[in-house]
Each structure stands twice: as C-alpha cells, then as structure tokens.
PALUMPA-474361 format. One line per field, with one value per residue (C-alpha): residue in three letters; x, y, z. Coordinates in nm, 4 decimals, padded with zeros to 6 digits, always signed. Example, Ala and Ser with C-alpha at 12.3 -4.5 7.8 and 13.67 -1.06 7.14 Angstrom:
res Ala / Ser
px +01.2300 / +01.3670
py -00.4500 / -00.1060
pz +00.7800 / +00.7140
//
This chain:
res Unk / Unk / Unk / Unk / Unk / Unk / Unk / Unk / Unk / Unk / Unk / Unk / Unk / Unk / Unk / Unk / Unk / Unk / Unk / Unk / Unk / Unk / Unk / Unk / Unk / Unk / Unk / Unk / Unk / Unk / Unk / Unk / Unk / Unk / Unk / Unk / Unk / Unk / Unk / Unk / Unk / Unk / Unk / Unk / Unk / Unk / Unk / Unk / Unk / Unk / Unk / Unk / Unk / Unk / Unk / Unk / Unk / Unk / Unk / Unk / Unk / Unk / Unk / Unk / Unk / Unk / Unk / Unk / Unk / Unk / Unk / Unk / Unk / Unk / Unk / Unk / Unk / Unk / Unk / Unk / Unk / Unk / Unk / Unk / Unk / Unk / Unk / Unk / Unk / Unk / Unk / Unk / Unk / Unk / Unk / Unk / Unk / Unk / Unk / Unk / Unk / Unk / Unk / Unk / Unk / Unk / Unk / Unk / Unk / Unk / Unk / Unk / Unk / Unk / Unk / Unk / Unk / Unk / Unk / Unk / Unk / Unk / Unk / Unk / Unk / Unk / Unk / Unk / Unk / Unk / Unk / Unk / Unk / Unk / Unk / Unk / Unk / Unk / Unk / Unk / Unk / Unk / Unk / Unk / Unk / Unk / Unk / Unk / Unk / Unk / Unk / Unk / Unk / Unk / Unk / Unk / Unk / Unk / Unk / Unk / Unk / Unk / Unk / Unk / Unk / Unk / Unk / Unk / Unk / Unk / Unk / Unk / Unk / Unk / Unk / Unk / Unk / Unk / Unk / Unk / Unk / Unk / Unk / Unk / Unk
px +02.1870 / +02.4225 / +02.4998 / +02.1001 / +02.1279 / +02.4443 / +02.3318 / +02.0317 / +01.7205 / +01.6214 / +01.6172 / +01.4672 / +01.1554 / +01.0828 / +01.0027 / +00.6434 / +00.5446 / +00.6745 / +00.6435 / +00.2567 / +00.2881 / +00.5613 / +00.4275 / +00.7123 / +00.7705 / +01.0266 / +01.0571 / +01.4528 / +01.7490 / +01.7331 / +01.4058 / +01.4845 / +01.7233 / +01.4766 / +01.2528 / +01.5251 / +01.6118 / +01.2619 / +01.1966 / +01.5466 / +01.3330 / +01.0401 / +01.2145 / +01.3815 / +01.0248 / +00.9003 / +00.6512 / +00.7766 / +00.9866 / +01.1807 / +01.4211 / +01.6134 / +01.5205 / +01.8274 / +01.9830 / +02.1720 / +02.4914 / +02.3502 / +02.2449 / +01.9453 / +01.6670 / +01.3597 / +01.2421 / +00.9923 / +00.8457 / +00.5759 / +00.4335 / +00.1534 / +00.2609 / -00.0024 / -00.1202 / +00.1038 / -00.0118 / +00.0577 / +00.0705 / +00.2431 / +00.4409 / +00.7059 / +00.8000 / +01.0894 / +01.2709 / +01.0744 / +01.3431 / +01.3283 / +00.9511 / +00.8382 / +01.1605 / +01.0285 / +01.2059 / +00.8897 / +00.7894 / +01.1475 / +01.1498 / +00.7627 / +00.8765 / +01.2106 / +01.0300 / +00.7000 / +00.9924 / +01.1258 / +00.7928 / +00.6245 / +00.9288 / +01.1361 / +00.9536 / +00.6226 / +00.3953 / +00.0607 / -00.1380 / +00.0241 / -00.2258 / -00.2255 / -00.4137 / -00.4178 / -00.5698 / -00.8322 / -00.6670 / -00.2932 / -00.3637 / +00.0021 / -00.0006 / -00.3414 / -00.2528 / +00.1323 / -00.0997 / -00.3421 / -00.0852 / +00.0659 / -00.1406 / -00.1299 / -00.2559 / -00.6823 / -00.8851 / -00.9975 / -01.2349 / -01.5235 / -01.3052 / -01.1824 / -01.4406 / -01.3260 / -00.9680 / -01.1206 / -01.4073 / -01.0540 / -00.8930 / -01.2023 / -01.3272 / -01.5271 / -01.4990 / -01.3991 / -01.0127 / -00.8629 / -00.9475 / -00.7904 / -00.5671 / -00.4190 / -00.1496 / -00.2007 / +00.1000 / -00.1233 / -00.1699 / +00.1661 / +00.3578 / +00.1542 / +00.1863 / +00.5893 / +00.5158 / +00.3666 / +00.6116 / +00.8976 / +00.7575 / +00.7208 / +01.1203 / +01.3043 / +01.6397 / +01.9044 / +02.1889 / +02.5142 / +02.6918 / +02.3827 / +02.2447 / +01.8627 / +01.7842 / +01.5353 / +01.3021
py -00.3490 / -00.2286 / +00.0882 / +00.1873 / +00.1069 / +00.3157 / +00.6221 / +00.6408 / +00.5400 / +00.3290 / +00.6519 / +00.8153 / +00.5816 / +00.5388 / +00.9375 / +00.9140 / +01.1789 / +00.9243 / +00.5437 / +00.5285 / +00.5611 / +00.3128 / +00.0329 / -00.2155 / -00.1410 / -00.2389 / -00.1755 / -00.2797 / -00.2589 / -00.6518 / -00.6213 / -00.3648 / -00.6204 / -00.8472 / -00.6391 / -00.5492 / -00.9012 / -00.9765 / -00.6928 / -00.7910 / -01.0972 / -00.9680 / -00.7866 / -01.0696 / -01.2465 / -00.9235 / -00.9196 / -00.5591 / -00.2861 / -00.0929 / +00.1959 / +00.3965 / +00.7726 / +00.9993 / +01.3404 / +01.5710 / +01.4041 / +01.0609 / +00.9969 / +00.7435 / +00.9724 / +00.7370 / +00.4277 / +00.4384 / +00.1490 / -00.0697 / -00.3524 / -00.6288 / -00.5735 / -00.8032 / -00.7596 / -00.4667 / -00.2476 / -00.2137 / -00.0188 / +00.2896 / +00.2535 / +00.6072 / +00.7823 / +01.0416 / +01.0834 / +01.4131 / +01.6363 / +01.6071 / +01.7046 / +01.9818 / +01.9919 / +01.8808 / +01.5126 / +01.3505 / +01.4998 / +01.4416 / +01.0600 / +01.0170 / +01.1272 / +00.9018 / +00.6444 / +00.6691 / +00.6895 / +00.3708 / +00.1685 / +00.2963 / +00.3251 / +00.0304 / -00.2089 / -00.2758 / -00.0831 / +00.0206 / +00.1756 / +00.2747 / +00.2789 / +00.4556 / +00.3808 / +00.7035 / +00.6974 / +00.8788 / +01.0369 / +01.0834 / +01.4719 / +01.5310 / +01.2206 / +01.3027 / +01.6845 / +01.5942 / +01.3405 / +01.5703 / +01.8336 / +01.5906 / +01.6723 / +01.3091 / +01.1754 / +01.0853 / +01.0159 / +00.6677 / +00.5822 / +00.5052 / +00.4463 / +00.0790 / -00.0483 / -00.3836 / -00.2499 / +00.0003 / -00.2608 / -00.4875 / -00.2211 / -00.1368 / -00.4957 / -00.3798 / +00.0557 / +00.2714 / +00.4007 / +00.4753 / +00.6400 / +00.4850 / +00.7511 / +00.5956 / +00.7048 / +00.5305 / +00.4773 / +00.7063 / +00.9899 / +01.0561 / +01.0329 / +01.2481 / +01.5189 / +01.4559 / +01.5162 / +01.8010 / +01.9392 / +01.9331 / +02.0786 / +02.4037 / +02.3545 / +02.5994 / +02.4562 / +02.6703 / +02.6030 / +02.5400 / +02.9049 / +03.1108 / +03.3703 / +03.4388 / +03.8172 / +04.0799 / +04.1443
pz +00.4022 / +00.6800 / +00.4393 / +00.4911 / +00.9070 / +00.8773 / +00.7374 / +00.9211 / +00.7714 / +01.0242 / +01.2446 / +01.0308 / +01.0155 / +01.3477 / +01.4097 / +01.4653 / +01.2110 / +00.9417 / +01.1347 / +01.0794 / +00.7273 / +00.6674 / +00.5009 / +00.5681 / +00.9480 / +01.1774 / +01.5697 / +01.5852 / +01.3610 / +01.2959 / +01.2264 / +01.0226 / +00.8909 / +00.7478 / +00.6059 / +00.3576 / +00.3117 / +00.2259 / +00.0126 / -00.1586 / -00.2191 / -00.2942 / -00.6231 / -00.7517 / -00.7948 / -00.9328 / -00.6811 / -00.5354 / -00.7066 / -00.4155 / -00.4676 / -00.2021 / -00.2220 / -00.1474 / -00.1186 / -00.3325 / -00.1593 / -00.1995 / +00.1634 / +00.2016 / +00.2829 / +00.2517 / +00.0011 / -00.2593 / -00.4102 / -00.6102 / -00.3967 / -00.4977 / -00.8545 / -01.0646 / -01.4216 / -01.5076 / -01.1746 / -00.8061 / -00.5168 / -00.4069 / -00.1204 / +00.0137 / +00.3026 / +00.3462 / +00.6596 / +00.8601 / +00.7913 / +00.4101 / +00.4594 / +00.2405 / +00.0188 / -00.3144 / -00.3042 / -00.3047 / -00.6141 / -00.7667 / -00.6651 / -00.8164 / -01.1409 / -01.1830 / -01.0487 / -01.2503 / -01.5281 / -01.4547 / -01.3883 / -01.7121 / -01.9201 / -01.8366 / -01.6105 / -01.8011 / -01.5641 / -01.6732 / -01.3946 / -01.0186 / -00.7302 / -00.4237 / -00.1469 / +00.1099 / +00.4255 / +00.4845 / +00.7916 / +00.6134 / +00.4989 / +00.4198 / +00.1814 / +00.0525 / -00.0673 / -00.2294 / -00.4450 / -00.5394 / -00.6267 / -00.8996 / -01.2187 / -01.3730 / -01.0449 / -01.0261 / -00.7494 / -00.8656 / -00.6193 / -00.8861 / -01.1507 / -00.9769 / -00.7775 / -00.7671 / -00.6358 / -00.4253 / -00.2428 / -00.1921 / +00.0197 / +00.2201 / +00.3055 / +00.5786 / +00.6578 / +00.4352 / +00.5417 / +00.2373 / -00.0769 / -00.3874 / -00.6295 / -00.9689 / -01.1946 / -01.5481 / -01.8062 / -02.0296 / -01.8449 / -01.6916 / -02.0155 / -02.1534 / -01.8750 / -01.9212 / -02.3026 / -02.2278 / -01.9689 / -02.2077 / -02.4953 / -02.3369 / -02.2340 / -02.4945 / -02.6505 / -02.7004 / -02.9374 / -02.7623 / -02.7110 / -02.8333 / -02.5342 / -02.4958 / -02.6064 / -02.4888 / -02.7886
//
C-alpha cells in the first residue's frame, strides 16, 4: 500500500480532471490509506474485484475494478492518472480485465453507470464495440441508480457479447509459421 502512495497515484487522483470521477475518494494520503485497506477487504469477500492499472515500465497509473459484484455482475469502476489521458491504456486495461472477470472470475454481465455530465467517460465507452447502452434493457438496475433524477445512463458489457467480439478480433489475426516471410502477390 505504501508502493501505490510512493509512486504516485495518490497524486495522480487528486488532479481535478480525474478526482470527480474517482469512485473510492480520498482527500489525504491516510485516507488514501484506508481506502486500500478496505478495498483489500472488500476482495477477499468477493464483494469488489480491484486491479492496479500500470505503464509499460510498470508504474501505477490508475485502478480499475468491479464493485457491488452480486449474482455474477457488478459495476465498473476506473480512472487513469490525467497524463495517461488519451493513450489507449484504458482500452488495454478493459480488455485484460473483461478477460479476467469473464474468463476466470465467473462474471456474467459488467455495468457501467456514466454520468450524464462525464463526456470523456461516456465516448471511450461508446467507442468499445461490445459495450450497449442498456438503459431499457435493465430497468430495474437502471431505476436503482436514478432513485430520484436521472444522472447517469446505464452501459453493460455481457460475458456473451465481448467474447464474441474477442472471437472475432482474432480470427482476422493471420499466423505465420515460425521463419516464413509474408510475400507481395
């Protein structure tokens, strides 16, 4: 936990382009503290699945994670650090992620619930092709996170879908034999 108040990511959260998105927030570095602890906690009763996004040299760049997980779905939690903005390791993260939920951890469906006023967040979902705007499609979930006035819409990423778009995805990769070239025709 000192590693991630080492490298910086406590920094890197309170930059106000990236604080009022941050799910789990934290004013000080002991408070910062504790919401690791707890979310240390959280995972070990499988109520939260929380990952540590990094950089191509392994520096803590941002967190990802599943919260409220309950009858094989949850919510989306991430936010990267403003200087990682805009350099495809959102995208990246998503996919290992999604990976690991679907793949390993029993995950069926992954919610995301997007404020109406969060553009940046609302576009990098909408760019990922396995991603729907689920507004109608879950109205109990959706009523639950609008008690009162509508703030957020409701996005979900089902099990189904996103394996198949990974399917898809590598079976237009072409596999080359091990010392064969590619040739002009």
């Amino acid at each position: 936990m000192t590693f991630l108040n080492e490298c910086g990511v406590f920094d890197l959260m309170q930059d106000p382009a990236v604080f009022p998105f941050v799910r789990q927030k934290a004013s000080t570095p002991e408070e910062f503290m504790f919401v690791v602890k707890q979310a240390i906690e959280a995972e070990e009763n499988r109520e939260m699945i929380s990952r540590t996004i990094t950089n191509e040299w392994g520096a803590p760049i941002g967190t990802i994670s599943l919260f409220d997980i309950e009858n094989g779905s949850g919510f989306l939690g991430t936010w990267l650090g403003k200087p990682y903005f805009g350099q495809g390791y959102n995208q990246k993260a998503k996919e290992a992620f999604f990976n690991e939920l679907f793949l390993d951890q029993g995950i069926d469906t992954i919610f995301m619930k997007i404020r109406l006023t969060n553009i940046r967040s609302k576009k990098a979902a909408e760019k990922l092709p396995y991603v729907v705007l689920a507004n109608l499609d879950y109205p109990t979930v959706y009523a639950k996170i609008n008690p009162d006035v509508v703030t957020y819409d409701l996005y979900a990423i089902t099990k189904e879908r996103f394996l198949t778009h990974q399917y898809q995805v590598q079976s237009f990769l072409i596999i080359q034999p091990e010392g064969s070239t590619l040739k002009e025709a």
